[in-house]
TIPA-164259 format. One record per residue (C-alpha): z, y, x; residue number from 0. Coordinates in nm, 2 decimals. Example, Ala and Ser with C-alpha at 12.3 -4.5 7.8 and 13.67 -1.06 7.14 Angstrom:
<rs>
{{0.78, -0.45, 1.23}, 0}
{{0.71, -0.11, 1.37}, 1}
</rs>
This chain:
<rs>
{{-3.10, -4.35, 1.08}, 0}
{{-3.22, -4.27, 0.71}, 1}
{{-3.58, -4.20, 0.70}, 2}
{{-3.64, -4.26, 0.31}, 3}
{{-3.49, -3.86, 0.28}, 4}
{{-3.39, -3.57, 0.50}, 5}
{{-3.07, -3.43, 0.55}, 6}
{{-3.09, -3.14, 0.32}, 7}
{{-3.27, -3.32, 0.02}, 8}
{{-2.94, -3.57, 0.09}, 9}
{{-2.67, -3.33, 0.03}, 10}
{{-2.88, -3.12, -0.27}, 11}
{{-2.93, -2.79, -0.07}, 12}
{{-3.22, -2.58, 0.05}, 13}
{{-3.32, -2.53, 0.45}, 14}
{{-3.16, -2.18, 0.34}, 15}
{{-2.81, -2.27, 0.26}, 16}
{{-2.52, -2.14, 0.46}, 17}
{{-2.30, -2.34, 0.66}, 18}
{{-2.03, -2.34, 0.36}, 19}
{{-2.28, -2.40, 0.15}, 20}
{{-2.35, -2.75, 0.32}, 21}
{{-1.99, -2.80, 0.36}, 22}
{{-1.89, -2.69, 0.05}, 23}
{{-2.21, -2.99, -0.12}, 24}
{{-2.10, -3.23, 0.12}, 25}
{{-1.73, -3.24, -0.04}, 26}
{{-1.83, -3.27, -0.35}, 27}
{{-2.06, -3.54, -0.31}, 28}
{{-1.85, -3.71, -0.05}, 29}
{{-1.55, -3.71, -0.31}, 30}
{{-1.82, -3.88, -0.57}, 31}
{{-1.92, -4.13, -0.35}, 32}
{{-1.58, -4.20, -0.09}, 33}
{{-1.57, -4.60, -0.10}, 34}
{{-1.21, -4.56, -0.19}, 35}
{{-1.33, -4.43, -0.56}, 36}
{{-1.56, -4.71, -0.57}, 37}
{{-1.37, -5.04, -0.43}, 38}
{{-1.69, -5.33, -0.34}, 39}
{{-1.95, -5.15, -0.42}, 40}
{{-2.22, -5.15, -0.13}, 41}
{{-2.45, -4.86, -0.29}, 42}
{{-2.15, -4.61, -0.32}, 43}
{{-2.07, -4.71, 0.09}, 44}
{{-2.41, -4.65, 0.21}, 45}
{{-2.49, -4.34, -0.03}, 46}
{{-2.12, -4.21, 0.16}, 47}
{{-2.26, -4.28, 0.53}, 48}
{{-2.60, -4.10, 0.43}, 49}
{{-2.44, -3.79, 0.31}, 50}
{{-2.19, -3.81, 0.62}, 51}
{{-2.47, -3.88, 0.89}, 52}
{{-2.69, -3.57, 0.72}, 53}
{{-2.33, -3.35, 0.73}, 54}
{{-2.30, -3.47, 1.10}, 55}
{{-2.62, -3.27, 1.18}, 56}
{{-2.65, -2.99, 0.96}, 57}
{{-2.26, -2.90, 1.02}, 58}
{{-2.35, -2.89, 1.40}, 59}
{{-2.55, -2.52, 1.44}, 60}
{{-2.74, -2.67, 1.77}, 61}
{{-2.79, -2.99, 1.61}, 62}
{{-2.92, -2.82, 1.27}, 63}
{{-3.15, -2.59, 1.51}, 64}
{{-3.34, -2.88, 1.66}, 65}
{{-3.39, -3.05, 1.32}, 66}
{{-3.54, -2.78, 1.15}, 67}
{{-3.81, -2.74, 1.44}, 68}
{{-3.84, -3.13, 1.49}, 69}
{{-3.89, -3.19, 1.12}, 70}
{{-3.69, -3.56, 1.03}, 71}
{{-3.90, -3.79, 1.11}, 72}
{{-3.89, -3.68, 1.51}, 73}
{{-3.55, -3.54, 1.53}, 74}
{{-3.43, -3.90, 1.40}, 75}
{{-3.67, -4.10, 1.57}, 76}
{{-3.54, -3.92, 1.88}, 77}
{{-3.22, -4.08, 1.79}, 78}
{{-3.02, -3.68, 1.78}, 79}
{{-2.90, -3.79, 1.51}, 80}
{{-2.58, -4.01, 1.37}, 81}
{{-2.60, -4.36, 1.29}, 82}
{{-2.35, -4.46, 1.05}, 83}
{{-2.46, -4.77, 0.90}, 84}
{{-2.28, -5.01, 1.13}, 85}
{{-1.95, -4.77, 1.16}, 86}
{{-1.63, -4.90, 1.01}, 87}
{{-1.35, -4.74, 0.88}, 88}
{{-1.18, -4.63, 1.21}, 89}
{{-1.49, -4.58, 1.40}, 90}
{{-1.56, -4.30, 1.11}, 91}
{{-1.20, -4.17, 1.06}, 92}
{{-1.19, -4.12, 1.49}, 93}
{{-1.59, -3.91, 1.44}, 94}
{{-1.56, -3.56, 1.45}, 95}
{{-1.81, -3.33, 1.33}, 96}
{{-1.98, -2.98, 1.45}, 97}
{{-1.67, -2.76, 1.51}, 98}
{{-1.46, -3.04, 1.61}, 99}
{{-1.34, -3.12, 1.27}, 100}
{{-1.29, -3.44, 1.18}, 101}
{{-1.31, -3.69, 0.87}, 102}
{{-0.97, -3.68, 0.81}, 103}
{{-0.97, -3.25, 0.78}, 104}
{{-1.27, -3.32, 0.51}, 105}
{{-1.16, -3.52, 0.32}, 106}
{{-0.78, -3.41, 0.33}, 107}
{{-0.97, -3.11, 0.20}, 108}
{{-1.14, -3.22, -0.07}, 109}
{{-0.90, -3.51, -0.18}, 110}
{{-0.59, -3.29, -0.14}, 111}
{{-0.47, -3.56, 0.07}, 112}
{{-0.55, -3.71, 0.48}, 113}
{{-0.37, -3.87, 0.71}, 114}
{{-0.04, -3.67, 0.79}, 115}
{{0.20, -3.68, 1.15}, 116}
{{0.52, -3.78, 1.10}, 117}
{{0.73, -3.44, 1.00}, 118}
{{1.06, -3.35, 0.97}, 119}
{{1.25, -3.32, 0.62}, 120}
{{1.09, -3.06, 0.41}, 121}
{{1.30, -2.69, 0.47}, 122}
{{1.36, -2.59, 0.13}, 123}
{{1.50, -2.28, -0.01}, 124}
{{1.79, -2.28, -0.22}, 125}
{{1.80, -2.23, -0.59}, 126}
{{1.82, -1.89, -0.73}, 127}
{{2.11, -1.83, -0.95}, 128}
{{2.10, -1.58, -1.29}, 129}
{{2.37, -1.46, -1.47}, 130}
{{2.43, -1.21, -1.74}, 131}
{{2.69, -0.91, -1.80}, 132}
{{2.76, -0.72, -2.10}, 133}
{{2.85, -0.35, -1.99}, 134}
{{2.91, 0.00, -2.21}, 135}
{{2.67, 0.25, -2.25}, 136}
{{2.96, 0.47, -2.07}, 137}
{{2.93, 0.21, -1.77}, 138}
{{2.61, 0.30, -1.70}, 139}
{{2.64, 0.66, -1.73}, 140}
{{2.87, 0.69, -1.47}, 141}
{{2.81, 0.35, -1.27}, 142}
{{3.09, 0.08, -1.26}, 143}
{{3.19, -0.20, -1.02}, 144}
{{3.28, -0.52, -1.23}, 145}
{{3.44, -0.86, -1.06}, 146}
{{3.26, -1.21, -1.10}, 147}
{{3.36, -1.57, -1.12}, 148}
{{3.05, -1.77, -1.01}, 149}
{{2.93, -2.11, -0.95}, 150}
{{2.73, -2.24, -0.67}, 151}
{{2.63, -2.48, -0.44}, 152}
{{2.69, -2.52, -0.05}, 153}
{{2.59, -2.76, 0.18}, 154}
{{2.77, -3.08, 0.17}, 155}
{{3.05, -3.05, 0.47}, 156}
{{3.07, -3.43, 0.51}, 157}
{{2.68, -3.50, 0.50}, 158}
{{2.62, -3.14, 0.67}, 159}
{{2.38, -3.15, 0.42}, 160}
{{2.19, -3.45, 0.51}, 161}
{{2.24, -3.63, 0.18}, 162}
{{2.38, -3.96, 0.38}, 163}
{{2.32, -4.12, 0.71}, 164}
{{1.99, -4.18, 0.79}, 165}
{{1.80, -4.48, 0.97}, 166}
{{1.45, -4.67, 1.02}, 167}
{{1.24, -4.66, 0.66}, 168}
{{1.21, -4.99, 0.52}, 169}
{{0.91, -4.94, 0.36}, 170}
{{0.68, -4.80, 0.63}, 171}
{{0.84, -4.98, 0.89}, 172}
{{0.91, -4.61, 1.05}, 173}
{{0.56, -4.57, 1.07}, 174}
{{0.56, -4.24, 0.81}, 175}
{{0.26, -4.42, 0.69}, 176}
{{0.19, -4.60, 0.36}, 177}
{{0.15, -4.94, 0.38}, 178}
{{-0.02, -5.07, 0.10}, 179}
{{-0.34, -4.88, 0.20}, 180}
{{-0.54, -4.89, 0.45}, 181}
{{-0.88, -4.64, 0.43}, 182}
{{-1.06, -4.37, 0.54}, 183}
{{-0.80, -4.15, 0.50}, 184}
{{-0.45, -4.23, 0.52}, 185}
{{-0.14, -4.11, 0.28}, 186}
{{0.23, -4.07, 0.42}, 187}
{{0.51, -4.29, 0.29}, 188}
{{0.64, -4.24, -0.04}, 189}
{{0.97, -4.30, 0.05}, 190}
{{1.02, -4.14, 0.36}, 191}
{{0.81, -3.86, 0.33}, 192}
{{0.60, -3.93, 0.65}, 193}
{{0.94, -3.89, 0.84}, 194}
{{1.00, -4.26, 0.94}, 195}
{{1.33, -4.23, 0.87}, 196}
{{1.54, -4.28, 0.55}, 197}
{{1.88, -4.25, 0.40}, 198}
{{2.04, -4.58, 0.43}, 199}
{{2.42, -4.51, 0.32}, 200}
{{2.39, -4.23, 0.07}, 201}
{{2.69, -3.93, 0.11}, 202}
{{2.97, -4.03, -0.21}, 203}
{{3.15, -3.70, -0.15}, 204}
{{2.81, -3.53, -0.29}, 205}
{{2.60, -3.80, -0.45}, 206}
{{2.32, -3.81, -0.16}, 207}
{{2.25, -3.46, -0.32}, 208}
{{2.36, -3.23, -0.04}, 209}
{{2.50, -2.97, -0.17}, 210}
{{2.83, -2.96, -0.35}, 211}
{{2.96, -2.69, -0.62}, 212}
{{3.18, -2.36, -0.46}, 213}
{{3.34, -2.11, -0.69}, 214}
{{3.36, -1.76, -0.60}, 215}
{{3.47, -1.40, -0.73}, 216}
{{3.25, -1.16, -0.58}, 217}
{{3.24, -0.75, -0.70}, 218}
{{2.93, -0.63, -0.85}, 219}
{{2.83, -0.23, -0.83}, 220}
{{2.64, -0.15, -1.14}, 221}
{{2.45, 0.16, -1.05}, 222}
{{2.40, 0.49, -1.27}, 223}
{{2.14, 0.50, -1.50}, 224}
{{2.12, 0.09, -1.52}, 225}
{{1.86, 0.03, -1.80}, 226}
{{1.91, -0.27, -2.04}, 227}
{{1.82, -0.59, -1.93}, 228}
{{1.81, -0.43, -1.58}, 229}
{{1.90, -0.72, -1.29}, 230}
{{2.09, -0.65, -0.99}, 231}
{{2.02, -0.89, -0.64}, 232}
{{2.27, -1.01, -0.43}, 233}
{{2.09, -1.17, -0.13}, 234}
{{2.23, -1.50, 0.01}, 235}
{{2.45, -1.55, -0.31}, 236}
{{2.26, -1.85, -0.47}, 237}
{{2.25, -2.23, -0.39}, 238}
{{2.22, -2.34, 0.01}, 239}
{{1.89, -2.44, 0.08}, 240}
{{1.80, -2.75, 0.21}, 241}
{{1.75, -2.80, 0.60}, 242}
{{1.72, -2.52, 0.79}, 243}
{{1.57, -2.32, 0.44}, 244}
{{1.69, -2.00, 0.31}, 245}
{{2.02, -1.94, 0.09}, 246}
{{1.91, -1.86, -0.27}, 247}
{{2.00, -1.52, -0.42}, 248}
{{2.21, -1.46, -0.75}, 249}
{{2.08, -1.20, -0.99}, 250}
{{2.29, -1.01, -1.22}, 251}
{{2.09, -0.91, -1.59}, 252}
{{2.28, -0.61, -1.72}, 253}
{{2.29, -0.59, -2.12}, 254}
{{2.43, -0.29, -2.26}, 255}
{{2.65, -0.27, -2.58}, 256}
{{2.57, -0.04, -2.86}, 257}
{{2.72, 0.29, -2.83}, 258}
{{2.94, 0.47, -3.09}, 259}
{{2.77, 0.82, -3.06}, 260}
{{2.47, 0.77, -2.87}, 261}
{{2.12, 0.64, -2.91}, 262}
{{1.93, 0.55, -2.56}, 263}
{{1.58, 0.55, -2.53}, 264}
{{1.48, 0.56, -2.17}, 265}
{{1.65, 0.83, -1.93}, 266}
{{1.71, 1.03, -2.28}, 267}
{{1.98, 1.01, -2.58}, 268}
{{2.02, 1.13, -2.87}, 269}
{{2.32, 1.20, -3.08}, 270}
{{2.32, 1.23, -3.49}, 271}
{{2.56, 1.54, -3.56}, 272}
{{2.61, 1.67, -3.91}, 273}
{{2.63, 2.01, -4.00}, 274}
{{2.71, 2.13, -4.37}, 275}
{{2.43, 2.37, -4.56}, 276}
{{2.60, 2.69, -4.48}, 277}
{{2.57, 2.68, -4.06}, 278}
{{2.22, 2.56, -4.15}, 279}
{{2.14, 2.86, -4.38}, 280}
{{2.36, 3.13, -4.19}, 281}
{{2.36, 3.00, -3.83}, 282}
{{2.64, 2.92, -3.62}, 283}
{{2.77, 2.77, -3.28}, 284}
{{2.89, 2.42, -3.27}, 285}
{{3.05, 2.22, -3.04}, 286}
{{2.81, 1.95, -2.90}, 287}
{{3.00, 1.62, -2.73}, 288}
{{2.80, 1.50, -2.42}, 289}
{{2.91, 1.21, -2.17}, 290}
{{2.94, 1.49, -1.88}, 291}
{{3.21, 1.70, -2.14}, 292}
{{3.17, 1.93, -2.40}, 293}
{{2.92, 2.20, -2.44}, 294}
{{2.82, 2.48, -2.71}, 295}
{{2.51, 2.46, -2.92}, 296}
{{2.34, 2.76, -3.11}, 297}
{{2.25, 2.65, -3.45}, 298}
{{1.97, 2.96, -3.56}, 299}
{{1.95, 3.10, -3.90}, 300}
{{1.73, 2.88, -4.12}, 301}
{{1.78, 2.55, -3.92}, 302}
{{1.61, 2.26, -4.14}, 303}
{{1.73, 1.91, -4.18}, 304}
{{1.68, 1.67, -3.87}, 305}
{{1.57, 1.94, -3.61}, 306}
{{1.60, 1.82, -3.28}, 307}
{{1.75, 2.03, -3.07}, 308}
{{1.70, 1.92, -2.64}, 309}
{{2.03, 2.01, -2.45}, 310}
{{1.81, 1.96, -2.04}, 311}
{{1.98, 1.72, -1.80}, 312}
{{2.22, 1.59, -2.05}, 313}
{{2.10, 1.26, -2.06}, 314}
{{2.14, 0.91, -1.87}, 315}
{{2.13, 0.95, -1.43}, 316}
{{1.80, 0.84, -1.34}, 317}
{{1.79, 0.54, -1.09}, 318}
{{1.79, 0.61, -0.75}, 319}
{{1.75, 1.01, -0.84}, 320}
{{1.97, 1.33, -0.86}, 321}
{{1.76, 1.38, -1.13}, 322}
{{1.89, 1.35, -1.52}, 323}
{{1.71, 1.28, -1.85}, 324}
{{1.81, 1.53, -2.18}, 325}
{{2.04, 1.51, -2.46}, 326}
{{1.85, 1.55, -2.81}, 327}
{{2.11, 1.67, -3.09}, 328}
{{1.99, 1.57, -3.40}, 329}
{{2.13, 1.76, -3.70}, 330}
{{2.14, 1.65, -4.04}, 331}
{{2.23, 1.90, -4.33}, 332}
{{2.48, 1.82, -4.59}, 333}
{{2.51, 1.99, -4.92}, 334}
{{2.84, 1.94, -5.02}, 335}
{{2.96, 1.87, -5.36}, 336}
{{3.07, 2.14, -5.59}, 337}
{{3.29, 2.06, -5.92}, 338}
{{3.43, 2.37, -5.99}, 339}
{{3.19, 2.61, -6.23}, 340}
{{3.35, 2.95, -6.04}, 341}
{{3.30, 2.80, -5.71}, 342}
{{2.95, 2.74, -5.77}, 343}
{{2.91, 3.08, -5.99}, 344}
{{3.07, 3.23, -5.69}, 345}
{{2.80, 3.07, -5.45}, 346}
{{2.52, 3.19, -5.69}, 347}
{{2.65, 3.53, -5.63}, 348}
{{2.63, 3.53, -5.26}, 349}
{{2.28, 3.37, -5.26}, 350}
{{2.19, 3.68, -5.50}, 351}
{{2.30, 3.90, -5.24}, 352}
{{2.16, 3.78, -4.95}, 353}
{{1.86, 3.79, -5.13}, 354}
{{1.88, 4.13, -5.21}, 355}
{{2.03, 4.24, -4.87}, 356}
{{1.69, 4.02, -4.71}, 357}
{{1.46, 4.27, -4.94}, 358}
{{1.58, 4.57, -4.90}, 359}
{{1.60, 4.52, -4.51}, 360}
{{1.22, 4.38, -4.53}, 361}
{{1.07, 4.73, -4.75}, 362}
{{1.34, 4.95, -4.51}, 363}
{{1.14, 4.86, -4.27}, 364}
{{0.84, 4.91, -4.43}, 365}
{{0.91, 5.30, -4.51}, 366}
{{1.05, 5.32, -4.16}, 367}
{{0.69, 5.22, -4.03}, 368}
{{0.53, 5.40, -4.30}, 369}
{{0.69, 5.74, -4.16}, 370}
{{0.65, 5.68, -3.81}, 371}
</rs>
């Protein structure tokens, strides 16, 4: 019994501290001080078996009760408490604290290690496979479905996915237990995983890998309204997994060329369209291309270079909507190039008019209020 200390002075907390507290000091300190850290040295062993004996009582809420009315000196001399000066390494790994834990869930805790059960082969899940598509802007618009030649890998029909026939682990003597160590806690066999068993005559028809390469053409539906770099998911199309584990899934990343006409920017797009200076000046009615057919577009009187006009729900299909984004039309003005001296004198003429004609409407207008 230690009598030099008590328990909670031992593992550095106050008669306050919670049960996680203690546990929580107990692992750290343990992890400092484990034996297996500090091969031969005596004062490292018997600092461990204080802080375990202290942990014995104060993880044990009846235990802990009675020591705090007791005091340590009587609760120890009472002998309540743990001896653990005399225990050896199995006498401790077999002691199991308050809640039934035991050494080997502490310190499997705080080494992220402990002594591990033989187990079967680890169920992994296949490998995911990724693979990217170029498509047209137009491809998008209106959805497509585009045909695949993929790689991937299925289990091994010779080895059924075993990776070669299996038999007694040399190295751990089918024990699933490291042999080269032998301490308070206990790792699994490298080699066989904690199984017991290993592969004695590896698979030649896949390379002890267990999975061998398939090729496939599979059809892809590219949904409306796609957006660039956009991935599609085919469940159960990737690699096989391992054991009983899952099939990967293949992805599909959808890049989108350039179009010839159209700029996207989210569910809208816009389209560059020139007009020439007199349907700016005087107005007109063009005719607007859009992916869904042609449509008419009212250019007003006065329009300035690169207005944006919106043409509603002429944009890209929005994903897993009825719903559509807008068209902008974008018109840029273009003067064009005049040579000819009458030409131009001519055009000087008909600006002079319009002029004129835009007056005398403005101070018609005028008299016409003045006299009402």
């Amino acid at each position: 019994m230690i009598k030099s200390k008590d328990y909670y002075e031992i593992l550095e907390v106050s008669k306050s501290a919670t049960a996680e507290d203690i546990k929580k000091n107990y692992k750290k300190l343990a992890k400092k001080y484990h034996p297996d850290m500090h091969p031969n040295d005596k004062e490292a062993e018997i600092k461990f078996k204080e802080l375990s004996e202290a942990y014995a009582v104060l993880s044990d809420s009846e235990k802990r009760k009675d020591y705090n009315s007791l005091g340590h000196e009587a609760f120890t001399s009472s002998g309540q408490g743990h001896n653990f000066r005399n225990m050896n390494s199995e006498d401790m790994r077999s002691f199991r604290f308050g809640g039934n834990t035991s050494f080997e869930d502490i310190f499997g805790d705080a080494f992220g290690t402990g002594r591990r059960k033989k187990k079967k082969p680890a169920n992994q899940k296949g490998d995911d496979k990724l693979y990217a598509v170029t498509i047209d802007l137009d491809d998008a618009i209106t959805g497509s479905i585009i045909e695949l030649s993929i790689t991937r890998r299925e289990k091994c029909k010779q080895c059924n996915g075993a990776t070669g026939t299996k038999g007694k682990c040399t190295d751990c003597n089918g024990t699933g237990e490291d042999q080269s160590q032998r301490s308070y806690y206990q790792e699994s066999c490298y080699t066989c995983d904690g199984s017991g068993e290993a592969i004695v005559e590896p698979c030649k028809v896949c390379g002890a890998t267990g999975l061998t390469p398939i090729y496939e053409k599979i059809k892809v539906t590219v949904p409306k309204g796609i957006k660039n770099g956009g991935k599609i998911r085919l469940s159960g199309k990737g690699d096989d997994g391992r054991g009983t584990g899952k099939t990967g899934d293949l992805y599909i990343e959808i890049n989108i060329n350039e179009h010839s006409i159209y700029t996207r920017d989210g569910d809208n797009l816009y389209l560059n369209l020139d007009v020439d200076m007199f349907e700016a000046l005087l107005g007109a009615k063009i005719t607007v291309p859009t992916p869904y057919g042609e449509v008419m577009l009212n250019i007003p009187k006065g329009s300035n270079n690169e207005q944006k006009f919106r043409l509603k729900s002429r944009g890209m299909p929005k994903m897993k909507s009825v719903e559509f984004g807008d068209l902008y039309v974008v018109i840029h003005v273009k003067t064009p190039k005049i040579e000819d001296d009458n030409i131009l004198n001519d055009l000087k003429s008909i600006m002079d008019k319009t002029k004129r004609i835009d007056r005398s409407l403005i101070l018609n207008e005028g008299m016409i209020k003045k006299d009402q």
